[in-house]
C-alpha positions as CSV (number, residue, x, y, z in Angstrom):
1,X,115.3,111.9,104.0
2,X,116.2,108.8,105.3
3,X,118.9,106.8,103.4
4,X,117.6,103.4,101.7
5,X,119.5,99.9,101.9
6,X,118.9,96.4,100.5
7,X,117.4,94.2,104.0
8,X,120.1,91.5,105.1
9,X,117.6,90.3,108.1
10,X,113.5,89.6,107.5
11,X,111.3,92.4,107.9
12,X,108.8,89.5,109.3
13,X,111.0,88.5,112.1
14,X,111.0,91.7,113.6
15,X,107.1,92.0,113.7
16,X,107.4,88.8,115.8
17,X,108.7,90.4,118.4
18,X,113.0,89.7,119.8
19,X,114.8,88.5,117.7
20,X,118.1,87.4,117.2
21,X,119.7,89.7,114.8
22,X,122.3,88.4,112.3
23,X,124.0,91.9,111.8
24,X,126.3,90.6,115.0
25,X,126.1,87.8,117.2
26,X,123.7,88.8,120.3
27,X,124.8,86.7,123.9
28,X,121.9,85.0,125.3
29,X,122.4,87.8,128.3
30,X,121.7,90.6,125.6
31,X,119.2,88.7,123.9
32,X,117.2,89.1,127.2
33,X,115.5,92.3,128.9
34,X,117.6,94.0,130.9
35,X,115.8,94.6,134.7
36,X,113.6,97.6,135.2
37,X,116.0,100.2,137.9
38,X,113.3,103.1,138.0
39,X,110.1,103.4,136.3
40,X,108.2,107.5,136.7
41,X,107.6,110.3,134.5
42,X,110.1,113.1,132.5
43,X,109.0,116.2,131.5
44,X,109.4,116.5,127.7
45,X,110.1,120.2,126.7
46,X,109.3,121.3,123.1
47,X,109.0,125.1,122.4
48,X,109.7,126.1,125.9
49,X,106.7,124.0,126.8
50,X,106.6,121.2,129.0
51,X,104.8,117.9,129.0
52,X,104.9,114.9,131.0
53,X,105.5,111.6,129.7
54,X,106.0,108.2,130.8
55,X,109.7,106.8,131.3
56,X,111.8,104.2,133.0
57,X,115.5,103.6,133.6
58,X,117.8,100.8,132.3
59,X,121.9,100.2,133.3
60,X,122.0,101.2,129.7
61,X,120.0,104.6,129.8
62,X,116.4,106.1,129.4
63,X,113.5,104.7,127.7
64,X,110.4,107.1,127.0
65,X,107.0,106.6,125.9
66,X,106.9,106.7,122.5
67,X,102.8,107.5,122.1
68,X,103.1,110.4,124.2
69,X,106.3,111.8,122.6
70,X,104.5,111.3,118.9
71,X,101.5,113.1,120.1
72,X,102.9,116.0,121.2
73,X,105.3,116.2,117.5
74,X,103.2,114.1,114.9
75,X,103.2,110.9,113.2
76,X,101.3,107.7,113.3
77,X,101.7,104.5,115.5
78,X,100.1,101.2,115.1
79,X,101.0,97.9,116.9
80,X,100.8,94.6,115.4
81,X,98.4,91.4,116.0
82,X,100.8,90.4,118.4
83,X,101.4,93.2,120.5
84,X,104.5,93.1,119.8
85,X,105.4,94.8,116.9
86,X,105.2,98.3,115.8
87,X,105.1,100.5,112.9
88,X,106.0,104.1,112.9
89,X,104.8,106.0,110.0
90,X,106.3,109.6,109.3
91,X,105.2,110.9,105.8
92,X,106.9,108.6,103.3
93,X,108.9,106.7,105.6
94,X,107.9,103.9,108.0
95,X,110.4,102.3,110.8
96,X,109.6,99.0,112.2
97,X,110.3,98.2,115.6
98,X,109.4,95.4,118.4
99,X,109.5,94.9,122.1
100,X,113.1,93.5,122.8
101,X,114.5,93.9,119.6
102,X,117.6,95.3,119.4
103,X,117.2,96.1,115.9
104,X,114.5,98.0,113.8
105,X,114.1,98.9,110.2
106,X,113.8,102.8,108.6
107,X,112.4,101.8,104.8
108,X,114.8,99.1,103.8
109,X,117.9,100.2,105.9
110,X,118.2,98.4,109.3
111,X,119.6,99.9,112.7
112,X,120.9,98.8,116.0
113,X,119.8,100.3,118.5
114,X,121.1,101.0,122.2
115,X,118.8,99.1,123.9
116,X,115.9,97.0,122.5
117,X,112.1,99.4,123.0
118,X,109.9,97.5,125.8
119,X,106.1,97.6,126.6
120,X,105.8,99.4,129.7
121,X,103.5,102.6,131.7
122,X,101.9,104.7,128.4
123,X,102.4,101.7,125.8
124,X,106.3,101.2,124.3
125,X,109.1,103.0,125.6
126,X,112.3,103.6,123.4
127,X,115.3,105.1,123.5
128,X,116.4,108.6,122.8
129,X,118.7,106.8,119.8
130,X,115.5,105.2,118.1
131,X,113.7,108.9,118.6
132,X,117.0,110.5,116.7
133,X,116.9,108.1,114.0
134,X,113.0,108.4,113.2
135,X,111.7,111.8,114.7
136,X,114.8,113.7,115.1
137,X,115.4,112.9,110.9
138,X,111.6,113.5,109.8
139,X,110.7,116.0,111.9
140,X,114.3,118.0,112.1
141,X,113.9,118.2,115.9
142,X,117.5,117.3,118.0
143,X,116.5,115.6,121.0
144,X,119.1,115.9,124.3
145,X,118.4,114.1,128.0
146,X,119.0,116.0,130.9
147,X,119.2,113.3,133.5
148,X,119.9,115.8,136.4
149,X,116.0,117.4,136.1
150,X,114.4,114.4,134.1
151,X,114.2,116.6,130.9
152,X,113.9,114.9,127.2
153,X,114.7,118.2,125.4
154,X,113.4,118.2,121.5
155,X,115.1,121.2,119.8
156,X,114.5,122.1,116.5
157,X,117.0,122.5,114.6
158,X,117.8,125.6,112.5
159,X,114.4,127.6,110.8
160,X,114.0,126.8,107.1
161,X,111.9,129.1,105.2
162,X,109.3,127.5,103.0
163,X,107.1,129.7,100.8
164,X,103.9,129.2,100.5
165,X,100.9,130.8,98.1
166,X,97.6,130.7,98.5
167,X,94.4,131.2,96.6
168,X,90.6,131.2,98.6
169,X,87.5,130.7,96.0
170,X,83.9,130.5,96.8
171,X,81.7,128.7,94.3
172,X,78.6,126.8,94.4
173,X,78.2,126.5,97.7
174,X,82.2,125.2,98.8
175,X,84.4,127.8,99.7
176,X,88.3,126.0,99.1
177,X,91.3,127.3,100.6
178,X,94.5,126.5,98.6
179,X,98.1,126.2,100.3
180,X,100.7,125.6,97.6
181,X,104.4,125.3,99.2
182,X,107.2,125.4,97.6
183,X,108.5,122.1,99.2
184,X,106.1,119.4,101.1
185,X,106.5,120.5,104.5
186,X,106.6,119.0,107.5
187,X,103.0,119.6,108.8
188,X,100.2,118.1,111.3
189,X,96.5,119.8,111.3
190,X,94.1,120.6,114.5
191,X,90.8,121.2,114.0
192,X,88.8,122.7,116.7
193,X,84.9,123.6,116.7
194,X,85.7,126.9,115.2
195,X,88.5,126.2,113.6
196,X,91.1,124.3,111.9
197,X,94.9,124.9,112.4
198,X,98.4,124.2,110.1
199,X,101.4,123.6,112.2
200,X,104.4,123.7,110.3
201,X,106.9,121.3,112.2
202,X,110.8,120.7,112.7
203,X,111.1,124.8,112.9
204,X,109.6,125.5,109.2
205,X,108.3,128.7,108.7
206,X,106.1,129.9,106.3
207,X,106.6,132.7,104.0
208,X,103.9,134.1,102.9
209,X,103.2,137.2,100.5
210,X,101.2,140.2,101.1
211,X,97.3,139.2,100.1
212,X,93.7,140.9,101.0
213,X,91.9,138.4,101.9
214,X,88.3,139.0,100.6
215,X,85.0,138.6,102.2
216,X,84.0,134.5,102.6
217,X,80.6,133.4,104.0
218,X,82.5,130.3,105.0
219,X,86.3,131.8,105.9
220,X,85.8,134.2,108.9
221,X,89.4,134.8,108.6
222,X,93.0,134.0,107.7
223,X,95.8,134.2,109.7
224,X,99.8,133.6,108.5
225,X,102.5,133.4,111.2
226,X,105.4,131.7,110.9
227,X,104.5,128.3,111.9
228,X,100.5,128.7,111.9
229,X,98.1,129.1,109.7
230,X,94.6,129.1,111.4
231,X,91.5,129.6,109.2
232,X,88.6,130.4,111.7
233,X,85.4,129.5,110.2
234,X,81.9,130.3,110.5
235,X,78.9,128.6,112.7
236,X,77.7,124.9,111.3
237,X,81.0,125.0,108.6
238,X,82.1,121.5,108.0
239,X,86.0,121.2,106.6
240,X,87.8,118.4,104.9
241,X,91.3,118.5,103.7
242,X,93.3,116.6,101.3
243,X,96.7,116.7,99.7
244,X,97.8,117.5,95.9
245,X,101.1,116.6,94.7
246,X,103.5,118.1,92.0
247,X,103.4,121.3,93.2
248,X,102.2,120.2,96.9
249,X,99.2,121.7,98.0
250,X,96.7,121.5,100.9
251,X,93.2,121.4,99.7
252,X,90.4,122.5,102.5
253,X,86.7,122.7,101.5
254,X,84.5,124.1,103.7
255,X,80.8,123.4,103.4
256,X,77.8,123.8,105.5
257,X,75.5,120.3,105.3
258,X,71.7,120.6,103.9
259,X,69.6,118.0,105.6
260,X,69.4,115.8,102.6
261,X,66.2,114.5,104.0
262,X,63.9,116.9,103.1
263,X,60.4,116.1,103.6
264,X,60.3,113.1,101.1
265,X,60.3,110.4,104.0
266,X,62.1,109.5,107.5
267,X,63.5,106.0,106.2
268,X,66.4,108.0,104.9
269,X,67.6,107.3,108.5
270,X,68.6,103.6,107.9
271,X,69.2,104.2,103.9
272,X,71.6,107.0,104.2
273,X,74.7,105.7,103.2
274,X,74.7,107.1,99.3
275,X,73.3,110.1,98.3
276,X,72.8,110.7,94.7
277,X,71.9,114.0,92.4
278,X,70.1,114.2,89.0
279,X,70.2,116.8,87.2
280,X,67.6,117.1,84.2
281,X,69.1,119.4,81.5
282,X,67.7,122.9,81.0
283,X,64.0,123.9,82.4
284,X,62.1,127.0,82.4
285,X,62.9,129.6,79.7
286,X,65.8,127.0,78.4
287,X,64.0,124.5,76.3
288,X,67.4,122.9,75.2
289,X,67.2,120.9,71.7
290,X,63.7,120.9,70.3
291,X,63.0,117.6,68.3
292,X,61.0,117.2,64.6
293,X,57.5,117.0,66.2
294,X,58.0,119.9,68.5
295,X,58.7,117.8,71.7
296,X,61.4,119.7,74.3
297,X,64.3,117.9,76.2
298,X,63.6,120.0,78.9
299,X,60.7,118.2,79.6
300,X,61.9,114.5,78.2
301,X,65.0,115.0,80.7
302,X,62.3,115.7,83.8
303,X,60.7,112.7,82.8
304,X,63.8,110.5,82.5
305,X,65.1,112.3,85.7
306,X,61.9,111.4,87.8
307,X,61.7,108.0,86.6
308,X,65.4,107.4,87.2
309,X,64.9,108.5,90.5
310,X,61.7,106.6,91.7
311,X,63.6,103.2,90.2
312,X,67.3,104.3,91.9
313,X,65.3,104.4,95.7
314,X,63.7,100.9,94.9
315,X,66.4,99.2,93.9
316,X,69.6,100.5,96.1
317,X,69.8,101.7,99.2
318,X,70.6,105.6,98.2
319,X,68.5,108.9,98.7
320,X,68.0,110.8,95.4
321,X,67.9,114.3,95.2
322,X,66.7,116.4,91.6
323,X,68.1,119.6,90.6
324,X,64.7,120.5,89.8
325,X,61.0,118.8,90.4
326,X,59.3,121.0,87.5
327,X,59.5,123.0,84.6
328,X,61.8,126.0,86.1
329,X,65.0,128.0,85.3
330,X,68.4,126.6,87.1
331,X,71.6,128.1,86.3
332,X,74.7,125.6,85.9
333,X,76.3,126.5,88.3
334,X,73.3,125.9,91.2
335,X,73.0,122.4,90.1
336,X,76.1,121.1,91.0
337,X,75.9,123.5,94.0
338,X,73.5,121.2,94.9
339,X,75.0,118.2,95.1
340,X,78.1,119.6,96.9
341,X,75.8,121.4,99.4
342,X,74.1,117.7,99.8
343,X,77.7,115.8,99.6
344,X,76.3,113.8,96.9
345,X,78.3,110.7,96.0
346,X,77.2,111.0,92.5
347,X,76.0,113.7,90.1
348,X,74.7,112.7,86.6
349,X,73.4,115.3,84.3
350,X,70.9,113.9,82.2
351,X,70.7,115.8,78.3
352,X,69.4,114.6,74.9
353,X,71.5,115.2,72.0
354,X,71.2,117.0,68.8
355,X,72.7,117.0,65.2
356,X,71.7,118.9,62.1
357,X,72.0,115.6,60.3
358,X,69.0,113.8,61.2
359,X,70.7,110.1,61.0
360,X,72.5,110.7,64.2
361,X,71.5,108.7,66.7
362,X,73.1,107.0,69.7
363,X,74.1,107.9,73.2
364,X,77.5,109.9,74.5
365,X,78.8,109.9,78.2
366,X,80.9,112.4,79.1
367,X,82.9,113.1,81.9
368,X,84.7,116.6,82.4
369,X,88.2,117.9,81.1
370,X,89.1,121.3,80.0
371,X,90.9,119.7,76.9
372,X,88.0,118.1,74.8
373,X,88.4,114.6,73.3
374,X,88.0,115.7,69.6
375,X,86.1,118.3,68.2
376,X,82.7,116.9,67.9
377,X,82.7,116.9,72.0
378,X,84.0,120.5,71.9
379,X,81.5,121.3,69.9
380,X,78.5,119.4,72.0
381,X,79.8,121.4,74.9
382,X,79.6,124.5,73.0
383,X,76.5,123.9,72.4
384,X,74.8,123.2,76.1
385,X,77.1,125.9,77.1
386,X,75.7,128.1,75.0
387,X,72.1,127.1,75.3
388,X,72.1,127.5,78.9
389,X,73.4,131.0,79.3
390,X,77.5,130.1,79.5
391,X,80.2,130.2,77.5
392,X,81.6,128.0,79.7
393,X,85.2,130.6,80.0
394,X,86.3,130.3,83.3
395,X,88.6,132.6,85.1
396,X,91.7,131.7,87.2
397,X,89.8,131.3,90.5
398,X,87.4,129.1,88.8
399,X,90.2,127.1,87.5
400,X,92.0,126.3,90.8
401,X,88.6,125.2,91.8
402,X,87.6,122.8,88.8
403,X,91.3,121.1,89.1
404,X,91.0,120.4,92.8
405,X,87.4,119.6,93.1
406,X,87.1,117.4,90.3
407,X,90.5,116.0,89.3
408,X,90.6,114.2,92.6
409,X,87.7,112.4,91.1
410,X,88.7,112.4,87.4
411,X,88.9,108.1,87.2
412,X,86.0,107.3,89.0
413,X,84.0,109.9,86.9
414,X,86.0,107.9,83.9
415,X,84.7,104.8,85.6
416,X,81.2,105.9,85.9
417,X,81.1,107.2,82.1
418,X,82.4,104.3,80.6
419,X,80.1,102.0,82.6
420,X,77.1,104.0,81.8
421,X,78.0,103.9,77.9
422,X,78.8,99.7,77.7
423,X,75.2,99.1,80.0
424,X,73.5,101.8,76.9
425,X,75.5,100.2,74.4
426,X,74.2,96.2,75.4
427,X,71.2,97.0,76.7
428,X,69.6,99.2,73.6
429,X,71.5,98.3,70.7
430,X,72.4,101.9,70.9
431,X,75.7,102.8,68.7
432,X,78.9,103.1,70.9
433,X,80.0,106.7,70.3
434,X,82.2,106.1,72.9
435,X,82.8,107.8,76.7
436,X,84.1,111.4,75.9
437,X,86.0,114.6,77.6
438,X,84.3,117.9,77.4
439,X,84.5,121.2,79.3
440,X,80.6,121.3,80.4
441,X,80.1,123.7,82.7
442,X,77.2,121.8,84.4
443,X,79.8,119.4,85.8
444,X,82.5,122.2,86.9
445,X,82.8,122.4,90.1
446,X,81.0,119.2,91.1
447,X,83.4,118.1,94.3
448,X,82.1,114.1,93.4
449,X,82.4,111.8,90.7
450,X,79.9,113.1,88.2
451,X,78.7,112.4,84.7
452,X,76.8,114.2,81.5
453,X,75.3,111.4,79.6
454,X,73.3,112.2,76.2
455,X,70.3,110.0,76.1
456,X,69.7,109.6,72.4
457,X,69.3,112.0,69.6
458,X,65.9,114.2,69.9
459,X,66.9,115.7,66.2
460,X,66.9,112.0,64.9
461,X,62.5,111.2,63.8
462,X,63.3,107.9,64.5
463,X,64.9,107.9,68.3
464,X,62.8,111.1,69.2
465,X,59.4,108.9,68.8
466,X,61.4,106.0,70.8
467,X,62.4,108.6,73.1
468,X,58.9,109.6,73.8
469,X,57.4,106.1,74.7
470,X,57.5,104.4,78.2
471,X,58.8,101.3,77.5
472,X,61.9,102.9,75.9
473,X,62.1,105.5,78.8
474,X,62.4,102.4,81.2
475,X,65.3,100.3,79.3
476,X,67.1,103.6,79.6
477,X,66.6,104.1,83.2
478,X,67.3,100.5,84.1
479,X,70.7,100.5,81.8
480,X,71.4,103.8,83.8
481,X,70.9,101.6,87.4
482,X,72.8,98.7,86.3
483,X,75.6,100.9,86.0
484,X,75.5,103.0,89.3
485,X,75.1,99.8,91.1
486,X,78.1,98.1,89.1
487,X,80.1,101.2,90.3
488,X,79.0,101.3,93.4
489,X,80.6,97.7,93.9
490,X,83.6,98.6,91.9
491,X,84.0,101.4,94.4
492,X,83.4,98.7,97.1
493,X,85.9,96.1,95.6
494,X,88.2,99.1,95.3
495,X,87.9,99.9,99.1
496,X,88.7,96.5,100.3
497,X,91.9,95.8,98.5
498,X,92.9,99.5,99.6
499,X,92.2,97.9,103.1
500,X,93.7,94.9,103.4
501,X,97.5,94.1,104.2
């Protein structure tokens, strides 16, 4: 990695464009641009093959197009406001260079360079020094000009072996691909129409153990070599890919897209920026908690659901989408398959609670962890588990797969929870008993922010007949939209500080 040092010059003169650097004291001549003696093309040879990029000639040497070289071996380039000014991202590090500087920064360490980079034929142009210094280091790629055939040679240096392990899981309706390496690698990804392609960079080469690689409705195939890894996928398959640290890994899920419009409408078209699921606990043959005059939350969490739905469509601009319309069996793990299959932004699972003590009453959000808050949560996802057909025991596959398709969204799902409970809480009266951890299985698996939140207490005489009446039903609901809509613009204010400089 690139060595870091305290900044003796300002980072913000640089992005202005030449300066005059106080690391030694520049002439007005070498302050200047030095006159153009050739401008053309060199060949730029990686891997025995040969590209053509943009160069021109100095008294002082070479300079080469720096967008074409960085296409060809990775990284990202962005120019400043000015045009002036660029910044050079590889991995963790970013250099800072600009047109007729003779200076640029790596981190916090500054360099001199051999000649200052100029805007010319292909964007900037640099020289092979600046390359060495930012490429040549990240990438582990040596980089030699051969000015008797115009060849910019980047060699890479000696192989390193990196090992790499791999696990492939399909489940409700998302088949993920796991690469776990030893060591981050250097890496860029190509994705094609029927397939998507690691290329391990700088001479890496993976090492990968002997695996069957079982049948996948998603995964045609897999392929190691030692610098590739190409998953060909099948027809219509949609991939996105993201990264895990500590150990590194590279997540791809691979879906196929339902048309989440349905036959419910064509305004979807100009509303289709949020899609949100409901699932209303239990249905068909699973009644779920029974309350004192007989009443079923299987078909108090329809009602709620529907409701919830109907007021969700007239208030924001989302499409809502119910794990079930009617009074039928849905095993857990085909509810969130729906929302992943309809890349829901949400999923909120909507249950009614149930003690053998008759005084509890309240409501409980939970949002999903292996490792239960305290017992009574343990004990409440025991319970739905149970009822619904599941023990909730998963087995290693399933574990991979809960840790990379819901951890990624473990504090927005914290957000969501606790923003459901205080809206509950103020809006009812309701006891706090507080936003909870619990290993549902109704909410494993879910690739999106999601949610179990316990209504009230069907087992309680008292909130079972307030449970029951219409006026009650809509306080809940509207506490319920209050809170997707305040963390839909928490989400929003999120995004924009992400965004700005």
């Amino acid at each position: 990695m690139l060595r870091r040092f305290a900044p003796t010059v300002s980072i913000l003169a640089l992005l202005l464009g030449t300066v005059v650097s106080p690391l030694s004291a520049q002439s007005e001549e070498e302050s200047e641009l030095l006159p153009t003696l050739s401008t053309g093309a060199a060949l730029l040879v990686v891997d025995g093959q040969e590209f053509e990029i943009p160069m021109s000639q100095t008294v002082l040497g070479p300079l080469f197009g720096l967008p074409a070289i960085m296409q060809r071996l990775g990284g990202e380039l962005r120019q400043g406001p000015l045009g002036q000014s660029f910044r050079l991202r590889l991995f963790e590090e970013e250099a800072v260079l600009g047109a007729g500087s003779h200076v640029m920064t790596i981190g916090e360490e500054i360099v001199r360079l051999s000649q200052p980079p100029r805007l010319g034929i292909g964007g900037v142009q640099v020289p092979v020094d600046l390359l060495t210094r930012t490429l040549g280091v990240e990438l582990h790629y040596d980089f030699v000009w051969s000015e008797s055939d115009r060849r910019l040679f980047a060699m890479a240096q000696q192989a390193r072996d990196v090992e790499v392990d791999w696990h492939l899981v399909h489940l409700q309706g998302i088949s993920t691909l796991v690469l776990q390496f030893a060591e981050r690698p250097r890496y860029r990804i190509e994705e094609s129409a029927d397939s998507i392609t690691v290329e391990l960079l700088g001479g890496e080469r993976a090492v990968v153990g002997p695996r069957r690689v079982d049948p996948d409705p998603l995964v045609r195939s897999l392929q190691f070599g030692s610098s590739r890894i190409r998953i060909d996928k099948a027809p219509g398959t949609t991939v996105d890919h993201y990264e895990q640290q500590r150990p590194f890994r590279l997540v791809f899920d691979l879906y196929q897209r339902l048309d989440a419009i349905g036959d419910r409408g064509s305004d979807f078209e100009a509303r289709r920026g949020r899609v949100i699921v409901i699932d209303p606990g239990h249905g068909g043959s699973e009644t779920g908690a029974v309350g004192p005059s007989g009443v079923e939350e299987k078909a108090l969490t329809l009602q709620l659901a529907r409701a919830l739905a109907r007021r969700l469509e007239s208030r924001l601009p989302v499409r809502v989408i119910l794990t079930r319309e009617s009074d039928v069996d849905l095993d857990l793990d085909r509810r969130t398959a729906i929302a992943n299959q309809h890349r829901a932004d949400l999923f909120i699972s909507v249950h009614l609670n149930s003690s053998t003590g008759r005084g509890a009453h309240g409501a409980e959000t939970y949002f999903l962890n292996l490792e239960a808050t305290d017992a009574a949560a343990a004990a409440a996802a025991q319970t739905e588990n149970a009822i619904s057909g599941s023990d909730g025991a998963m087995d290693e596959l399933d574990l991979i797969l809960w840790d990379l398709s819901q951890s990624r969204f473990l504090a927005q799902s914290q957000r969501l929870g606790t923003l459901v409970q205080a809206e509950l809480n103020q809006a009812l009266g309701l006891r706090d008993r507080g936003v909870k951890q619990a290993p549902f299985r109704v909410l494993m698996g879910a690739a999106m922010p999601a949610v179990l939140v316990e209504l009230g207490f069907i087992s309680n005489p008292e909130e079972e007949t307030k449970l029951r009446r219409l006026s009650y039903q809509t306080e809940l609901v509207d506490a319920l939209v209050r809170a997707v809509d305040r963390f839909y613009d928490s989400e929003s204010e999120t995004s924009a500080k992400s965004a700005a400089p």
